[in-house]
BALOBA-1460 file (C-alpha; in Angstrom, 3 decimals):
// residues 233
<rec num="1" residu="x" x="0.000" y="0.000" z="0.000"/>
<rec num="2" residu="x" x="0.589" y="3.444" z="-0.582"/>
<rec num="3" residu="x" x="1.419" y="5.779" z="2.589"/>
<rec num="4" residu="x" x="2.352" y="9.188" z="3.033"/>
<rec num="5" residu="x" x="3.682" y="10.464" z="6.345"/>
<rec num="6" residu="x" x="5.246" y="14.024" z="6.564"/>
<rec num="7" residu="x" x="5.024" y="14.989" z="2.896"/>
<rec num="8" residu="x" x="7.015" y="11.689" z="2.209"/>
<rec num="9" residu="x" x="5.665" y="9.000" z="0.405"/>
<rec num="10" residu="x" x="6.343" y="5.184" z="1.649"/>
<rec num="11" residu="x" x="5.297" y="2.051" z="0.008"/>
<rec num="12" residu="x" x="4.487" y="-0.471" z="2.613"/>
<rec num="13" residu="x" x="4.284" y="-4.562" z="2.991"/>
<rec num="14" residu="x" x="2.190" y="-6.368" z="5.361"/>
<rec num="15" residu="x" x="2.147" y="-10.216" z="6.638"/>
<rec num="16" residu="x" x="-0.759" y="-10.555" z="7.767"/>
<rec num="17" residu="x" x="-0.997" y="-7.266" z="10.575"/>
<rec num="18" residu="x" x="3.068" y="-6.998" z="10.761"/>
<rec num="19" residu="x" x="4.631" y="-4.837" z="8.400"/>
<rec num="20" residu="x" x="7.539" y="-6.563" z="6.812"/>
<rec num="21" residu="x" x="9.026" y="-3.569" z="5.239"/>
<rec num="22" residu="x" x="8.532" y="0.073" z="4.558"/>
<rec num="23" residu="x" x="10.305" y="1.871" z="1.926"/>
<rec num="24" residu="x" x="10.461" y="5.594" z="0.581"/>
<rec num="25" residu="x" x="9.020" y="6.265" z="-3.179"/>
<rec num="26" residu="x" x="8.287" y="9.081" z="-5.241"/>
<rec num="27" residu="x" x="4.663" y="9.904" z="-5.264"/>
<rec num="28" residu="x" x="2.941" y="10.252" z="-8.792"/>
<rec num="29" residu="x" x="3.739" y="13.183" z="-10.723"/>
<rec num="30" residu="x" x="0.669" y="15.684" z="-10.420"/>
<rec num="31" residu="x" x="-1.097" y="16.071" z="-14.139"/>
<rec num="32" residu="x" x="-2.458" y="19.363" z="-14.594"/>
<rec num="33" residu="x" x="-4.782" y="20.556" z="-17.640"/>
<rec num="34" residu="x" x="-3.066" y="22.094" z="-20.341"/>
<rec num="35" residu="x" x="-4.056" y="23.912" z="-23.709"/>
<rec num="36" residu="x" x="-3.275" y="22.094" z="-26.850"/>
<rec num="37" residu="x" x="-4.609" y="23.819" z="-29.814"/>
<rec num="38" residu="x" x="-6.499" y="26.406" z="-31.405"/>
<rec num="39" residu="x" x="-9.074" y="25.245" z="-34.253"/>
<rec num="40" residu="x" x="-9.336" y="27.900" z="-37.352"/>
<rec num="41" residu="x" x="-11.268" y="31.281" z="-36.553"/>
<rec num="42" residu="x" x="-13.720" y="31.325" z="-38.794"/>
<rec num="43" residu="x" x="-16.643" y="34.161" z="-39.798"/>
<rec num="44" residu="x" x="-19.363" y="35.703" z="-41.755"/>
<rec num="45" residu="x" x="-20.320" y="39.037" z="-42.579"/>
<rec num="46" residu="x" x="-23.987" y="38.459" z="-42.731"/>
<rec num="47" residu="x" x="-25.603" y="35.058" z="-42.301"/>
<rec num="48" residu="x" x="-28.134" y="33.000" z="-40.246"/>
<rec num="49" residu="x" x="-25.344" y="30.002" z="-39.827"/>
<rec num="50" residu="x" x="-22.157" y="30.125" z="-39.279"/>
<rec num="51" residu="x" x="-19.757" y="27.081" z="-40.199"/>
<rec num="52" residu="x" x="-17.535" y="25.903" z="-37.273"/>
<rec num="53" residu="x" x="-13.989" y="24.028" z="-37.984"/>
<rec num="54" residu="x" x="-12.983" y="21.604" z="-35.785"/>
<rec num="55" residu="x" x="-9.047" y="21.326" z="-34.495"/>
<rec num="56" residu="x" x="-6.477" y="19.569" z="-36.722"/>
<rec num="57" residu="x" x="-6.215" y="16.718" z="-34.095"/>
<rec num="58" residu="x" x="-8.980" y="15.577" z="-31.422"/>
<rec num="59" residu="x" x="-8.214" y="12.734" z="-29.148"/>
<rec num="60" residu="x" x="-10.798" y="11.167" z="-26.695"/>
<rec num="61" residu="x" x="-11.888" y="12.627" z="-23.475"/>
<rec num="62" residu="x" x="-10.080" y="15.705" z="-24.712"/>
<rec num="63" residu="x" x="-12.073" y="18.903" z="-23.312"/>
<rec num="64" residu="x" x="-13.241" y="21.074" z="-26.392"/>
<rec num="65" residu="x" x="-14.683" y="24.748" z="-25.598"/>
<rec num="66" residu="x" x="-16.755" y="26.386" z="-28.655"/>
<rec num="67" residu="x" x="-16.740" y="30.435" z="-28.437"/>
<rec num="68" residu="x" x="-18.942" y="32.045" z="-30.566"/>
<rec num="69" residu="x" x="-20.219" y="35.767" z="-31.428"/>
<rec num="70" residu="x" x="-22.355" y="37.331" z="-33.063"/>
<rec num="71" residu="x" x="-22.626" y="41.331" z="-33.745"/>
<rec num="72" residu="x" x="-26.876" y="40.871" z="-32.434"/>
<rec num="73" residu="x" x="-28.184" y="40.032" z="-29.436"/>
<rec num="74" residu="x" x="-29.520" y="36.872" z="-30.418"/>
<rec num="75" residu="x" x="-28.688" y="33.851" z="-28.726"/>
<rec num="76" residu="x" x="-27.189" y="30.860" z="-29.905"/>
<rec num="77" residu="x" x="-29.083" y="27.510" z="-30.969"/>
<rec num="78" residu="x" x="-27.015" y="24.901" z="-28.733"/>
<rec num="79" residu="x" x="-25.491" y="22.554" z="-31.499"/>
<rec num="80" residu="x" x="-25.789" y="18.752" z="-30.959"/>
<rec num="81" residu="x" x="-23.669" y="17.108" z="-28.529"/>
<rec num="82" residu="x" x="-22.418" y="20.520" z="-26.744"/>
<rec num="83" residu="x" x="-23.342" y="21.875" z="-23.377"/>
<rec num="84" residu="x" x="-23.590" y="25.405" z="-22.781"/>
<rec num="85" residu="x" x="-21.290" y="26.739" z="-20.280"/>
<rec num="86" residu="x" x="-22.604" y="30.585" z="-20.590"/>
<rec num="87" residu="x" x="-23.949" y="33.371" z="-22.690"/>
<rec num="88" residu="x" x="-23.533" y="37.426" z="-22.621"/>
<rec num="89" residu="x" x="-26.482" y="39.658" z="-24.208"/>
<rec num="90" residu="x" x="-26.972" y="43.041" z="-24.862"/>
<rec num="91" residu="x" x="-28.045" y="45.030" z="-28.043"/>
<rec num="92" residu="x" x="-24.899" y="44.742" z="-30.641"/>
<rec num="93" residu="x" x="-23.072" y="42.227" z="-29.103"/>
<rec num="94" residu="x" x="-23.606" y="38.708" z="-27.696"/>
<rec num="95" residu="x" x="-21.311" y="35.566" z="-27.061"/>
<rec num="96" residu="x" x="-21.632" y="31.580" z="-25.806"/>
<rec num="97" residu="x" x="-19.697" y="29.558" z="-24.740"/>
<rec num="98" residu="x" x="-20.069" y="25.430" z="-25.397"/>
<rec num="99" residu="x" x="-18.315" y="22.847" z="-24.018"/>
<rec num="100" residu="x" x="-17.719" y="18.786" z="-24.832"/>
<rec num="101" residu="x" x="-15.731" y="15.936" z="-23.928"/>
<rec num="102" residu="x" x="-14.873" y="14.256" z="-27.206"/>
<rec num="103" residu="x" x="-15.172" y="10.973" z="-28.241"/>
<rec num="104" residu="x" x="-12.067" y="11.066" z="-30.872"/>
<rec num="105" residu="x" x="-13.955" y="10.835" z="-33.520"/>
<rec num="106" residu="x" x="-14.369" y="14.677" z="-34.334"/>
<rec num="107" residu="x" x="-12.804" y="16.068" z="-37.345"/>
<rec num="108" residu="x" x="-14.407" y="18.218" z="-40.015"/>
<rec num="109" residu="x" x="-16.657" y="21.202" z="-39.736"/>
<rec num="110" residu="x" x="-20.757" y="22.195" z="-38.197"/>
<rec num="111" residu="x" x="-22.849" y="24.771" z="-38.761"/>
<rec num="112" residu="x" x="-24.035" y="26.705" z="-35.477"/>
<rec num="113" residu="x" x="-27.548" y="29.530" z="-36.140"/>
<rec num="114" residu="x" x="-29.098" y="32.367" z="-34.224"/>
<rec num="115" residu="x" x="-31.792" y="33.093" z="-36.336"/>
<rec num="116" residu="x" x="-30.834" y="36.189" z="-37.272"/>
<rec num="117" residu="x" x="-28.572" y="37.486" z="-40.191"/>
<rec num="118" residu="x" x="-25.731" y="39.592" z="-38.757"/>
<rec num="119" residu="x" x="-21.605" y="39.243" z="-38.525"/>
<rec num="120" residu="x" x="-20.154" y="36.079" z="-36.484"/>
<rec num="121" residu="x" x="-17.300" y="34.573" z="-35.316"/>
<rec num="122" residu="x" x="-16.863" y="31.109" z="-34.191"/>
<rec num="123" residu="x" x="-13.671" y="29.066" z="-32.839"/>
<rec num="124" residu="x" x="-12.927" y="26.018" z="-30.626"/>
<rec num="125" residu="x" x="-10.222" y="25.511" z="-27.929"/>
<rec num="126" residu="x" x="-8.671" y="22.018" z="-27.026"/>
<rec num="127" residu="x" x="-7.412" y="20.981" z="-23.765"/>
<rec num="128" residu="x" x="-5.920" y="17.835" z="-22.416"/>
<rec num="129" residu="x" x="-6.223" y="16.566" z="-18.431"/>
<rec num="130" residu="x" x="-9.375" y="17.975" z="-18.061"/>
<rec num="131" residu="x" x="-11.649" y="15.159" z="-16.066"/>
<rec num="132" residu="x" x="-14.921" y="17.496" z="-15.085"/>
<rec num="133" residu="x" x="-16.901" y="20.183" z="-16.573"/>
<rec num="134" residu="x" x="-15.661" y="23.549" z="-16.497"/>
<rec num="135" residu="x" x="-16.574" y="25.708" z="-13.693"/>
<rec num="136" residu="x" x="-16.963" y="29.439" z="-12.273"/>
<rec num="137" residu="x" x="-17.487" y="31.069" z="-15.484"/>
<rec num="138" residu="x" x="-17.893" y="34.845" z="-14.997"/>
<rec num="139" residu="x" x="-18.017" y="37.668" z="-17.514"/>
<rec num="140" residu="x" x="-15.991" y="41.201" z="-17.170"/>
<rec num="141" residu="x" x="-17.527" y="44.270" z="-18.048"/>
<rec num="142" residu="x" x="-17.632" y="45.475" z="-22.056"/>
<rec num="143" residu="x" x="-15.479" y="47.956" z="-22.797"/>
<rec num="144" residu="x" x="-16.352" y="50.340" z="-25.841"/>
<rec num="145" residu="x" x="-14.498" y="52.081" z="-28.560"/>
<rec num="146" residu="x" x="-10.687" y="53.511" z="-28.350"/>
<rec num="147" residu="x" x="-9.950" y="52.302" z="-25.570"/>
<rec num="148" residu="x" x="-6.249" y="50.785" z="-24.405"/>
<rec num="149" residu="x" x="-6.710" y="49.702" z="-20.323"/>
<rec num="150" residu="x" x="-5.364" y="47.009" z="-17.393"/>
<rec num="151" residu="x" x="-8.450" y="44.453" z="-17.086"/>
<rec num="152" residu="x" x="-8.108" y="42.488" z="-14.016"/>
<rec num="153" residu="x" x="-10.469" y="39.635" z="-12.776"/>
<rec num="154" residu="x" x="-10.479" y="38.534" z="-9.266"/>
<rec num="155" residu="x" x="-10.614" y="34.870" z="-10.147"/>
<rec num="156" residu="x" x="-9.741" y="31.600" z="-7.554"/>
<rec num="157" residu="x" x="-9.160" y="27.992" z="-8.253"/>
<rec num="158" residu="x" x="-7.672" y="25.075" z="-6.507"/>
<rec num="159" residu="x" x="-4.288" y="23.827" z="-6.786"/>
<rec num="160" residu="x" x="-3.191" y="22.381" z="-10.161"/>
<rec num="161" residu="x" x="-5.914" y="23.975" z="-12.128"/>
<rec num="162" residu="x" x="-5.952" y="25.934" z="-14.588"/>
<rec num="163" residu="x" x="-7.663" y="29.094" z="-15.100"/>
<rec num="164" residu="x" x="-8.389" y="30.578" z="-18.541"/>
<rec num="165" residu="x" x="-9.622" y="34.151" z="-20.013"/>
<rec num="166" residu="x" x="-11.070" y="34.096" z="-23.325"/>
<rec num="167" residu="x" x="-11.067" y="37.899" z="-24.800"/>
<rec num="168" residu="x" x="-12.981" y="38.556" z="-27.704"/>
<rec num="169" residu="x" x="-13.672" y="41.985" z="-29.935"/>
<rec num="170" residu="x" x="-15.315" y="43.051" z="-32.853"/>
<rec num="171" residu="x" x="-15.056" y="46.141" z="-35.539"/>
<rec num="172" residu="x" x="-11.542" y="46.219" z="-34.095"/>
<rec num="173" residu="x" x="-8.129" y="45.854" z="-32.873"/>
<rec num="174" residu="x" x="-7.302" y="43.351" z="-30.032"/>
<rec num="175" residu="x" x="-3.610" y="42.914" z="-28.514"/>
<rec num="176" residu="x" x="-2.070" y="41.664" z="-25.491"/>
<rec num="177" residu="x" x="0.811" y="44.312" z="-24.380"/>
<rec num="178" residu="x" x="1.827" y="42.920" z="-21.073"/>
<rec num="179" residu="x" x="0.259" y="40.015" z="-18.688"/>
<rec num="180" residu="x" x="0.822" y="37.548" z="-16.113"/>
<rec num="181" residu="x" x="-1.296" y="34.738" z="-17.422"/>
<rec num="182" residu="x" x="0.178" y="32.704" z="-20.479"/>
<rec num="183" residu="x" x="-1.125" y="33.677" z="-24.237"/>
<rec num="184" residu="x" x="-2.212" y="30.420" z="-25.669"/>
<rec num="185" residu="x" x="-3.845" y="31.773" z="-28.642"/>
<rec num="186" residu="x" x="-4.528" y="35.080" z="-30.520"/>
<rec num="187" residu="x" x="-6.739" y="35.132" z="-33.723"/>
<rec num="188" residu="x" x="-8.287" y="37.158" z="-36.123"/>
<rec num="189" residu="x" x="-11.243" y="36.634" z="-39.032"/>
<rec num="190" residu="x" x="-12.747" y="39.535" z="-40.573"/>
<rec num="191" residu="x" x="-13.876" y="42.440" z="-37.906"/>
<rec num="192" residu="x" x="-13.584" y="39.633" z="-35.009"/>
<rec num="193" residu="x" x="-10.503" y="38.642" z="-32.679"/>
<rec num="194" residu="x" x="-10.396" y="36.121" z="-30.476"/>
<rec num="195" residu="x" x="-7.420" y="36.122" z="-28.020"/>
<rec num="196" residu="x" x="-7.134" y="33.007" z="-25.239"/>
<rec num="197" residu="x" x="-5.181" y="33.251" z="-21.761"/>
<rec num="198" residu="x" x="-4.388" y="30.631" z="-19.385"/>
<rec num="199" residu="x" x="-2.465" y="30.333" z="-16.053"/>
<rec num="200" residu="x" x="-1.967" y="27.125" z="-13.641"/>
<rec num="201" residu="x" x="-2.259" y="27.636" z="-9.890"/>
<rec num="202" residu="x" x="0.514" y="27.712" z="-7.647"/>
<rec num="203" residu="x" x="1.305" y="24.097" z="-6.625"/>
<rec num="204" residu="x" x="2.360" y="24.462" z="-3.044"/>
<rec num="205" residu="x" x="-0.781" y="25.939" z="-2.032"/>
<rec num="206" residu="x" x="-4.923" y="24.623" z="-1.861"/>
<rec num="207" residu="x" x="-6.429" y="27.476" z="-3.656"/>
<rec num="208" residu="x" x="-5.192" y="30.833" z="-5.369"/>
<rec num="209" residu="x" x="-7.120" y="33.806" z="-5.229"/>
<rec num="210" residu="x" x="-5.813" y="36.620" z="-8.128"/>
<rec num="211" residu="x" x="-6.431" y="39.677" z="-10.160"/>
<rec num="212" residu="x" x="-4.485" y="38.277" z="-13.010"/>
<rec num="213" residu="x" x="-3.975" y="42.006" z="-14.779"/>
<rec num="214" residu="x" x="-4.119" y="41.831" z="-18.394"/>
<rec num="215" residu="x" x="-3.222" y="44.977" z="-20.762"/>
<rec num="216" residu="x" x="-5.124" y="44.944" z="-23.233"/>
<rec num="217" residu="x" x="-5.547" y="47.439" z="-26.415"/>
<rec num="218" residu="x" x="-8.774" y="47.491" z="-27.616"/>
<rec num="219" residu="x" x="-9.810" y="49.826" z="-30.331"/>
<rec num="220" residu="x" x="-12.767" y="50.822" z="-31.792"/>
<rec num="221" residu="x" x="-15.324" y="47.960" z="-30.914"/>
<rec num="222" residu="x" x="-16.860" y="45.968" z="-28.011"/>
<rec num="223" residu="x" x="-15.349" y="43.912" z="-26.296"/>
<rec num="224" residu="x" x="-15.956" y="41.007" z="-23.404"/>
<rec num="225" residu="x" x="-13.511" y="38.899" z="-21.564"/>
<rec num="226" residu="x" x="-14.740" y="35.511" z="-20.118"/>
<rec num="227" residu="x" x="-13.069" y="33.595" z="-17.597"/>
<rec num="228" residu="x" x="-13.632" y="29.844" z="-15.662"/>
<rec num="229" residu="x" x="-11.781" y="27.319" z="-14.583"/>
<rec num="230" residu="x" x="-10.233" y="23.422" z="-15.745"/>
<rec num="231" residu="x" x="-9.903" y="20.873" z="-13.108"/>
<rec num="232" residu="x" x="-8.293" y="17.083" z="-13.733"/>
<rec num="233" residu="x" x="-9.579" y="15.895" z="-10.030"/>
């Protein structure tokens, strides 16, 4: 059996209720989630649908997060096989935010309608050791036209998970000047830009509470940042 005593792990043999020996190991290497790829960005200038591209590679039990846009306030018809994790309304600008476990067998590309002919912008995220459904999401303020500012998001997980901002803009310019969270993807199709931002919590502690400041230049459009959190326990 497996016993830890002191922060140090021992493996341990019985006979019967004597132990017969009790030796020092190296616990199991923790596995935290971790982002993999970026699908393609893709858009539309005016349509109903909007066609959605799946990443290059998909493996099973994967985590795959859909983030779509739309310059309406519509709302999003949840496509097959996707849960939603959260939407944002108001009049010229909406997002959700899907989320699956896949089952490997992905590959190709979906169409995804809100009904209403306007601009969109759709793109998936992929992430490895990610064992339950993503949690805490929270939305930040919008932010409006020509405007360059430090966004920060009070945001806490546990240890060994991951937390991740999704930033998206439309009818404009979005760039990451300085940060303390990782840049795992930045995109751009048409008016739209999606950029995606990850950190892992510190390891020698349960839970980490921060405002992760971001500067971000925004110009000329509006613009939401989304954040929640990736656990592999």
């Amino acid at each position: 059996m497996l016993w830890e005593e002191n922060n140090t792990y021992y493996i341990i043999g019985y006979t019967g209720y004597v132990v017969t020996y009790k030796a020092e190991c190296t616990a199991a290497p923790t596995i935290t989630p971790a982002f993999e790829e970026a699908g393609s960005q893709t858009s539309v200038s005016s349509s109903e649908n909007i066609t959605v591209s799946y990443p290059s590679t998909v493996n099973q039990d994967e985590l795959l997060v859909l983030v779509l846009a739309t310059g309406d306030g519509e709302t999003f018809t949840t496509p097959s096989g996707w849960t939603n994790l959260t939407n944002y309304q108001q009049a010229s600008f909406s997002y959700s935010i899907y989320y699956k476990f896949a089952d490997g067998t992905e590959s190709g590309t979906f169409l995804v309608t809100d009904g209403t002919a306007n601009s969109k912008t759709a793109q998936i995220l992929r992430y490895s050791n990610v064992s339950v459904a993503p949690t805490s999401a929270s939305a930040s303020t919008v932010y409006y036209a020509n405007l360059r500012t430090t966004n920060s998001i009070s945001q806490t997980t546990d240890a060994d998970n991951m937390g991740v901002w999704i930033s998206i803009v439309n009818t404009g310019e979005l760039s990451q000047t300085s940060t303390s969270l990782d840049l795992d993807n930045s995109s751009s199709s048409s008016n739209w830009n999606i950029m995606s931002q990850s950190y892992v919590s510190d390891t020698d502690s349960n839970s980490e509470t921060g405002s992760h400041e971001v500067v971000l230049a925004v110009e000329n459009g509006y613009h939401v940042i989304l954040t929640f959190n990736l656990s592999n326990e």
